[in-house]
DOSEZA-357707 format. One record per residue: residue in three letters; x, y, z of N, C-alpha, C in turn. Coordinates in steps of 0.05 Angstrom, whole numbers, plus 5000, padded with zeros to 4 digits. Each point is the difference from the previous one (the first is absolute). Layout:
<kelums>
ALAXYZXYZXYZ...
</kelums>
This chain:
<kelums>
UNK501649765000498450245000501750255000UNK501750035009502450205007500449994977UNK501049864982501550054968497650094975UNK497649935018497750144980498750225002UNK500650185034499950215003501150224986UNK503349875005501550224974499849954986UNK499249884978499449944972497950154990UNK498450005022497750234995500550245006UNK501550145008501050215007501950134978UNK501949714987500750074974499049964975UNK497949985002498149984975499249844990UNK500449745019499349804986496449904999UNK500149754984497249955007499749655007UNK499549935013499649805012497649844992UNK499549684998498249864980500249765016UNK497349975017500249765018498749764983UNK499349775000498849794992498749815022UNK498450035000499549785022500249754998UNK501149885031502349705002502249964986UNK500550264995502649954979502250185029UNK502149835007502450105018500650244994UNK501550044966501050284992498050244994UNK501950255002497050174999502150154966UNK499950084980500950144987499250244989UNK502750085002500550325002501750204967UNK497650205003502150184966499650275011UNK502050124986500650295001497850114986UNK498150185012499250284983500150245017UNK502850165006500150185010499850184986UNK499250254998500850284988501250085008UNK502350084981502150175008499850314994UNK499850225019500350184987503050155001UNK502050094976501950065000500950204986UNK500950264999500650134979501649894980UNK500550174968502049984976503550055012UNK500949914982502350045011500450184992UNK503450185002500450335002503049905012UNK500350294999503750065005500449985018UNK504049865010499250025033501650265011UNK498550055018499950255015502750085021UNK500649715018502750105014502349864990UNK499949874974502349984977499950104974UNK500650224996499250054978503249974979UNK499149914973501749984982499950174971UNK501550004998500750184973499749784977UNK502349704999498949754987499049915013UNK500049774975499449775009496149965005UNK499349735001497250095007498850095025UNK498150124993498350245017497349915020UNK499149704992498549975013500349875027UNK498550085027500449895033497749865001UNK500249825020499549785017497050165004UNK497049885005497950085013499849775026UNK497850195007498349775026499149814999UNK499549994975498449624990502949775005UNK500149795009501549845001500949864971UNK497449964991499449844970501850204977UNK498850215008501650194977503949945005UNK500450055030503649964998500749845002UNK498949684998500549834998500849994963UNK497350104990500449934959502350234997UNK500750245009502250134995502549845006UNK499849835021502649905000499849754985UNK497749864996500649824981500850104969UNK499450184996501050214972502750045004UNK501450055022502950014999500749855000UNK499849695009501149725010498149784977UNK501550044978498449804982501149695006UNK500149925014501649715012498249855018UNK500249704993498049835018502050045025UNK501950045009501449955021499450185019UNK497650234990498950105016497950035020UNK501149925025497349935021499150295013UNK496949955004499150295018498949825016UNK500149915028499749795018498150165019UNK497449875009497450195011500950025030UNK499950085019499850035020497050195018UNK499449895011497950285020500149965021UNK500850295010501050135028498850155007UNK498549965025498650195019497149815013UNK499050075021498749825014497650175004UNK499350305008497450044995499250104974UNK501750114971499950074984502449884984UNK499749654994501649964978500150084975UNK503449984990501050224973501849784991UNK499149944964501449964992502950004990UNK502649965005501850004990501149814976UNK502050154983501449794980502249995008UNK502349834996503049945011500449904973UNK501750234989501049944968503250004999UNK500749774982502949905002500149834981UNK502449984977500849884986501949635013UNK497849784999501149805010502649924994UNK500650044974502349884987502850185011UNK498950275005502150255009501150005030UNK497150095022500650095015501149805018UNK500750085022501149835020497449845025UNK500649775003497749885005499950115032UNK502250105019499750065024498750265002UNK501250254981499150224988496049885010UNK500049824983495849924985499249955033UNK501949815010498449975025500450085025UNK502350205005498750235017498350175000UNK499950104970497650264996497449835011UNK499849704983497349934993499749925044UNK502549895008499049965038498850305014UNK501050144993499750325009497250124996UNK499149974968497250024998497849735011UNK500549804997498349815012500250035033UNK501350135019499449875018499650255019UNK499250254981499250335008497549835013UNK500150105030497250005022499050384991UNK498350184984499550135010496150054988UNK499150185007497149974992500050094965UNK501050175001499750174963503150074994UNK500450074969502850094999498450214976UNK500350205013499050354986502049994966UNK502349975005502150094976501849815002UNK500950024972503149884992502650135023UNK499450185010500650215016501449855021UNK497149975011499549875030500649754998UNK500549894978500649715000502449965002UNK502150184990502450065003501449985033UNK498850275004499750045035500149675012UNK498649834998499049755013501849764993UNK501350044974502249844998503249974991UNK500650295006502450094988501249875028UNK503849995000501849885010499850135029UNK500450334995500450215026497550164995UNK497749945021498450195002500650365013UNK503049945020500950295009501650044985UNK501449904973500950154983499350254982UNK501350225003498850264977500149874975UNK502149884979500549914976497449754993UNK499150104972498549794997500349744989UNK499149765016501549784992498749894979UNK498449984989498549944970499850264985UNK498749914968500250284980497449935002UNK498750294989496950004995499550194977UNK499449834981499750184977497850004988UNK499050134977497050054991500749984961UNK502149904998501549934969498749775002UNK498549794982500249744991503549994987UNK500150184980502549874998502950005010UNK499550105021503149945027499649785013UNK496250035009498749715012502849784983UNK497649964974501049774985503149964992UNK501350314993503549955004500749845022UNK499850105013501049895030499349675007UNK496549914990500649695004501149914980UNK500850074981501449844977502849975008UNK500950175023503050035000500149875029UNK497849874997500249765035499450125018UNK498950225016498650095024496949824993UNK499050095022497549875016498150345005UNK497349994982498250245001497249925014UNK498450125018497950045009498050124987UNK497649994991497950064999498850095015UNK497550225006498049935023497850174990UNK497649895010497050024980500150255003UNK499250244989498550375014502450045000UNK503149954994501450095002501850144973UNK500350244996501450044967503650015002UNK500749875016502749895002501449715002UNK502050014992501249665004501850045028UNK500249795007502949965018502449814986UNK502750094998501749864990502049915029UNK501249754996502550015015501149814996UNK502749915007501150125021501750224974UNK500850235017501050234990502049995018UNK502050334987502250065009499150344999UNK502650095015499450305002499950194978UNK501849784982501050154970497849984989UNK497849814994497149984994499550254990UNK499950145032496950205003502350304978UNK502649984992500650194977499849964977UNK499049734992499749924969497450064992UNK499850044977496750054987500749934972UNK497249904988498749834986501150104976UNK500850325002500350154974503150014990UNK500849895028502949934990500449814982UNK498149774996500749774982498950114965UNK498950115000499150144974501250174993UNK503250185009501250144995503549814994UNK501050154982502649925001501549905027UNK501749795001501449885028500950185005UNK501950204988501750215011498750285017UNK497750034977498250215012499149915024UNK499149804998497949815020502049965029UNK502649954998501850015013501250235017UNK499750264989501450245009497750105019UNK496449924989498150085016500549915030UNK501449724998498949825027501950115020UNK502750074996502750065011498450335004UNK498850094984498950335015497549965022UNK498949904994497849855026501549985018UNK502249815005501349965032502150224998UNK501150084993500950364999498850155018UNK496650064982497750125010499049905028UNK500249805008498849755025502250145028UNK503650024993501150055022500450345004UNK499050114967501350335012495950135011UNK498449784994497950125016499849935029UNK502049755019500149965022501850075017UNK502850164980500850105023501950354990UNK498250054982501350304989498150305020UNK498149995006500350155021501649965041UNK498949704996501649955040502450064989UNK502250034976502349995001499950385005UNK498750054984500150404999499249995031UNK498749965017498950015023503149995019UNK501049715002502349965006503050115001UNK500150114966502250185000498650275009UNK499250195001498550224999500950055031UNK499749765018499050035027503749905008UNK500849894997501749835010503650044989UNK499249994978502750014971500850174984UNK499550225015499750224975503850024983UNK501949865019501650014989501549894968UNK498349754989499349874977498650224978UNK498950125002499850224990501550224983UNK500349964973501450224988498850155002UNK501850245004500550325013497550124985UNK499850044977497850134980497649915009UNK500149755000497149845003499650085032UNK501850025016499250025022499250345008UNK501050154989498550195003497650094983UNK499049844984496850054986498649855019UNK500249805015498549815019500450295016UNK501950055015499850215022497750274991UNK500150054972498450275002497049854991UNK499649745009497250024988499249875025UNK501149965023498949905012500750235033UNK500350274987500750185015496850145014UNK498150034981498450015026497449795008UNK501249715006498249895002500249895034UNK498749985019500750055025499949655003UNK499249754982500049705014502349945000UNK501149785014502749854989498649774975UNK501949964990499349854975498749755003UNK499249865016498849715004497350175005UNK500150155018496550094996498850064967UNK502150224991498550124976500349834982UNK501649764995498849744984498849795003UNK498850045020497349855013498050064988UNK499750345009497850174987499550014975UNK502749864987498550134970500149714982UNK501149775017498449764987498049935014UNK498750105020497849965009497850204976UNK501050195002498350194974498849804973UNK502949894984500749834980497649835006UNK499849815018497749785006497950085003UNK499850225010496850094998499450174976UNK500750074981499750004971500049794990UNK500849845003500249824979497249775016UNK499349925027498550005000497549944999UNK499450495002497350014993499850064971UNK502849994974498549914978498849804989UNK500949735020499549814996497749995008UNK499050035016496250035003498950214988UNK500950144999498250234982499349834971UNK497750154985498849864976503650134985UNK500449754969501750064985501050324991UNK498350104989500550294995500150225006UNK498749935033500450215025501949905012UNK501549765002502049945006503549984988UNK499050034978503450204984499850255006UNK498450185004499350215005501550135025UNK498649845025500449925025503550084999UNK501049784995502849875005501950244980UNK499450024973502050254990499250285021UNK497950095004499850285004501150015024UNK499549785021500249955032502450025000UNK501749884988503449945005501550254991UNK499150184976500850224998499350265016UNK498150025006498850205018501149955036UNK499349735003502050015027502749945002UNK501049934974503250005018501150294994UNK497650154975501950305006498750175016UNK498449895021498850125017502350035024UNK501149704997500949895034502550044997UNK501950084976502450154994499550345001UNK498050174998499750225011499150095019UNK498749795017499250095029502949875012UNK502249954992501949865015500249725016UNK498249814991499649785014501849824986UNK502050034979500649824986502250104990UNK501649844986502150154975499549894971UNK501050164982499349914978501549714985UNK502649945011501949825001498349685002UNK498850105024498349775015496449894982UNK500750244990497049924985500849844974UNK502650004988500649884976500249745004UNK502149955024501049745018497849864998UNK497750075018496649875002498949934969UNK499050204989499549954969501349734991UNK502150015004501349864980500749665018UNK499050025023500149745005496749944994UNK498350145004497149934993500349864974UNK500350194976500749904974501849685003UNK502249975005500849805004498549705012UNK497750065020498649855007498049904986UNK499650184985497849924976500849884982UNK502249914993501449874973499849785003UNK499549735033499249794999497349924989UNK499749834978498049844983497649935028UNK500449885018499049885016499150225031UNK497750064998497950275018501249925029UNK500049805004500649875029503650035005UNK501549914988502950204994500450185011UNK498750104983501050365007498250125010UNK498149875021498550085021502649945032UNK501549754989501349915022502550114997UNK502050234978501650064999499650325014UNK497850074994498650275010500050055031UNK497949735014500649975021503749855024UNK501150024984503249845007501250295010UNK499850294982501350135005498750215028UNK497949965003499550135030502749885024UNK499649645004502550035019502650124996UNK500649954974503049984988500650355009UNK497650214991501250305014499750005024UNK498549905022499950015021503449845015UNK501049854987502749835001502150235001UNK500350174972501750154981500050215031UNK497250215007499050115013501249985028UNK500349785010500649965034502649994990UNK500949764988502649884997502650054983UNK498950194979501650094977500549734981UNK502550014979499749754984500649715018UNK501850085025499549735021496849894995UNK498350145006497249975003498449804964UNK501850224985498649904974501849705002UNK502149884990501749825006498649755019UNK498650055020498849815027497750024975UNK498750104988496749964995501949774975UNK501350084991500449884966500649785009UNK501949935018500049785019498749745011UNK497650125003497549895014498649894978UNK498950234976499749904982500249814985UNK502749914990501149774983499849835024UNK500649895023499549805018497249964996UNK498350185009497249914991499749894973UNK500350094979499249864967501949755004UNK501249975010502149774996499149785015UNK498250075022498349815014496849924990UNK499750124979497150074990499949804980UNK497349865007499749794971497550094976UNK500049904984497450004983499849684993UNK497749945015498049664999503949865007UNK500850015011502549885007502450054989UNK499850124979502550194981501650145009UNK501950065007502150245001498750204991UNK499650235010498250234984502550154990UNK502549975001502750184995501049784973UNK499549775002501249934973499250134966UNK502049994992502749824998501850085015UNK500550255005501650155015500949805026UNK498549945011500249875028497149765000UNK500949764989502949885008500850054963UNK502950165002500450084972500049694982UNK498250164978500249794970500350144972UNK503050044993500150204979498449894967UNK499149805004497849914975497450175005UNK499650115024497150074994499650355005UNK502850115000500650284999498950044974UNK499349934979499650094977496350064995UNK498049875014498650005012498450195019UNK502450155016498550125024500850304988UNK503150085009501950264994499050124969UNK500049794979501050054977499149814991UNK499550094965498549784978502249904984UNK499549794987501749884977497849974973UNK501150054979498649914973499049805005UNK497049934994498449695003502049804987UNK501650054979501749774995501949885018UNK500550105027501750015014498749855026UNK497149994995499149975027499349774998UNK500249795006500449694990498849855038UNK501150175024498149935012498750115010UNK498549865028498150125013502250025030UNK497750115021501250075016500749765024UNK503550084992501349675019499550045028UNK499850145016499950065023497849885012UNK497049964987498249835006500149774997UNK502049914999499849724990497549854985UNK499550164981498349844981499549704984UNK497949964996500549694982501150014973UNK500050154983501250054977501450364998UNK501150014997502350155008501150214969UNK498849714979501050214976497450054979UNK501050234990497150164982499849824978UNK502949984985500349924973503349925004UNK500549814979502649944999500950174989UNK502950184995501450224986500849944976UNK501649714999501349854977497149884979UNK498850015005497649884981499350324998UNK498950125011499250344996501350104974UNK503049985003501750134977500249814979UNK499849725011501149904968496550064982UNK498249955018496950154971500450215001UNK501850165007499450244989501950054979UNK502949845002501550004984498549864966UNK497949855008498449774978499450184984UNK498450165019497550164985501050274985UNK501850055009502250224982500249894977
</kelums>
C-alpha cells in the first residue's frame, strides 16, 4: 500500500482485478514544464545555447542528445519520505569508475530526509565536507558540460523540478574551465584558463595585501608610488582595514541588490550605485581613490570564474584574508594562505583529491585542468580517477587515417 500511495502521488494510476495478487500500475501524469531558453548563470558566447529545465524527462532527452551511446545508464532512484522525488544517476558503464557509481549511488539511496527542495540542497546533504566553504560537486545548467563531463568518466545527478545537474567527483581546477573553452582554439582556450586562476588569486589577496603593506610595510614601497598612496589617503581619518571593509562591504551590497532587483533596474542599480558612491565616499573623505581601483578590480576578477558558486566563495575568502593582512601585516596574509592550502589539500570531492593533479601531482592530467592541448593530442581521459577505459582514441590509428585519407 505504501508503494501505491506514492505512485499516486506521482501520477500514477493503479488497476485492481479481483482475486488477482498483482494490482497494475501506468503513468498518466501531467507534466507541466516550460520551453527551453538560454542559461542564465552560464552564459556563453559558443557553443550551444540551450539549459537544463524543471521537467526531468526533458534533461534526461538533452542528455541523451549528447550521449548517443548504449553505455549510457540514467539509473532511477527516489528520495524523500514525506514528498518523494525522483532522481537519475547518469554514468557511462564502460567509462566511469565503478567505486566513483557506488558511492554516489550509497549516498543517494540511503538520504533519511522528508523532501529534497533542489539539486542545491541535494548537494548540501551529500557532498564530502558539509563545513567546507569550497564547493565539493559542480552544478551546472549546460546539458552539454552535463554530458562532456559523463563522457570523460564522472558520475552526474538529475533531480525532478530541478533545472540543474550535479557532476562529480571534481577538482578545484574544474570550477575555472568552461564549456567555451573547448569550441575555441587549444591555445586561446588555454591562455583563458591560466587568466581565470590569475583572476581567482589577484581577487583573494590584492586588496589584504594593500591593507597589509599600507599599515605595516610601507618600506617595500617605491618612493613615487609611495607618495601618491600618501596624498590620497591624506584626508581620510580610518586605518586601512576599516576603509576596505567598508568598501567591499559597499561592492556586495551592489552587487547584491542588483541581483534581486528586476533585470533592467538592476544594471541600472549597480552602474549608477558604484559610480555615484564611490565618488561620493572619495569626496566626503571616507576612502582613497587608490583603494577604490584595488576593490574594483578584485570584484572584476571574481567574476571571471565560469561557475556562480566560485566566485561567490572567492568573494567571501577575502573578508578573513584583510582582516589577517589588517591585524597581522603579510605575517597575517602568509598564516591565511597557509591554512588555506592545508585545508584544500585535506578536501575531497566523492573521495577525490579535490587539488589533483597537482596534489597528489600527475603531470598527464595538467593538460586537462591548467591548460588545453589540440584534441589530437588528447588521447586520454582523466588518469587521476582511475577510470575503466582511460583512452579516447588510439593516436597511431588517428594519424595513419588521416594519413589514408589525404
Amino acid at each position: 500500500m505504501d508503494d501505491i500511495l506514492k505512485g499516486i502521488l506521482m501520477g500514477e494510476v493503479f488497476i485492481y482485478i479481483e482475486n488477482e495478487k498483482e494490482i497494475v500500475s501506468y503513468p498518466l501524469k501531467k507534466e507541466e514544464k516550460r520551453d527551453l531558453s538560454k542559461a542564465e548563470t552560464e552564459s556563453l558566447v559558443l557553443g550551444p545555447q540551450v539549459a537544463f529545465t524543471e521537467s526531468l524527462a526533458t534533461n534526461m532527452n538533452l542528455t541523451r542528445k549528447g550521449i548517443l551511446s548504449n553505455d549510457l545508464v540514467l539509473e532511477k532512484i527516489i528520495v524523500g519520505e514525506q514528498s518523494p522525488k525522483e532522481l537519475r544517476l547518469a554514468y557511462l558503464k564502460s567509462v566511469a569508475n565503478q567505486d566513483d557509481i557506488n558511492t554516489m549511488r550509497q549516498r543517494l539511496v540511503e538520504l533519511e530526509v522528508d523532501e529534497i527542495e533542489d539539486s542545491s540542497v541535494l548537494i548540501q546533504l551529500i557532498e564530502d565536507s558539509s563545513s567546507s566553504i569550497f564547493p565539493q560537486f559542480y552544478e551546472t545548467e549546460l546539458p552539454d558540460r552535463f554530458s562532456y563531463s559523463i563522457s570523460k568518466g564522472r558520475v552526474g545527478v538529475l533531480v525532478e523540478n530541478s533545472p540543474t545537474g550535479i557532476i562529480a567527483p571534481i577538482t578545484l581546477f574544474s570550477f575555472l574551465e568552461s564549456t567555451e573553452d573547448l569550441y575555441m582554439r587549444w591555445n586561446i582556450g588555454s591562455f583563458f584558463r591560466i587568466l581565470r586562476f590569475i583572476a581567482m588569486v589577484i581577487s583573494v589577496l590584492l586588496t589584504p595585501m594593500y591593507v597589509a603593506v599600507v599599515t605595516y610595510h610601507y618600506e617595500i614601497i617605491p618612493m613615487p608610488l609611495l607618495i601618491t598612496l600618501g596624498q590620497s589617503r591624506a584626508n581620510v581619518p580610518f586605518p586601512p582595514i576599516f576603509e576596505a571593509m567598508l568598501l567591499e562591504l559597499l561592492i556586495e551590497l551592489l552587487r547584491e541588490a542588483g541581483a534581486r532587483l528586476p533585470t533592467k533596474v538592476g544594471q541600472t542599480m549597480g552602474i549608477v550605485g558604484g559610480v555615484v558612491v564611490g565618488t561620493a565616499a572619495v569626496q566626503a573623505g571616507l576612502t582613497s581613490n587608490t583603494l577604490i581601483i584595488l576593490v574594483t578590480l578584485s570584484a572584476l576578477a571574481s567574476f571571471t570564474a565560469p561557475s556562480y558558486l566560485m566566485g561567490t566563495t572567492i568573494r567571501v575568502l577575502r573578508f578573513p584574508m584583510i582582516i589577517l593582512g589588517g591585524v597581522l601585516g603579510l605575517i597575517g596574509i602568509m598564516f591565511g594562505i597557509c591554512f588555506l592550502i592545508i585545508h584544500l589539500l585535506k578536501l575531497t570531492s566523492l573521495g577525490r583529491p579535490y587539488l589533483s593533479p597537482v596534489y597528489p601531482f600527475n603531470w598527464q592530467d595538467l593538460n586537462k585542468t591548467l591548460f588545453r592541448l589540440p584534441y589530437n593530442m588528447q588521447t586520454k581521459r582523466f588518469v587521476s580517477f582511475r577510470l575503466r577505459d582511460l583512452y579516447r582514441f588510439d593516436k597511431d590509428k588517428a594519424r595513419k587515417k588521416k594519413d589514408i585519407d589525404e
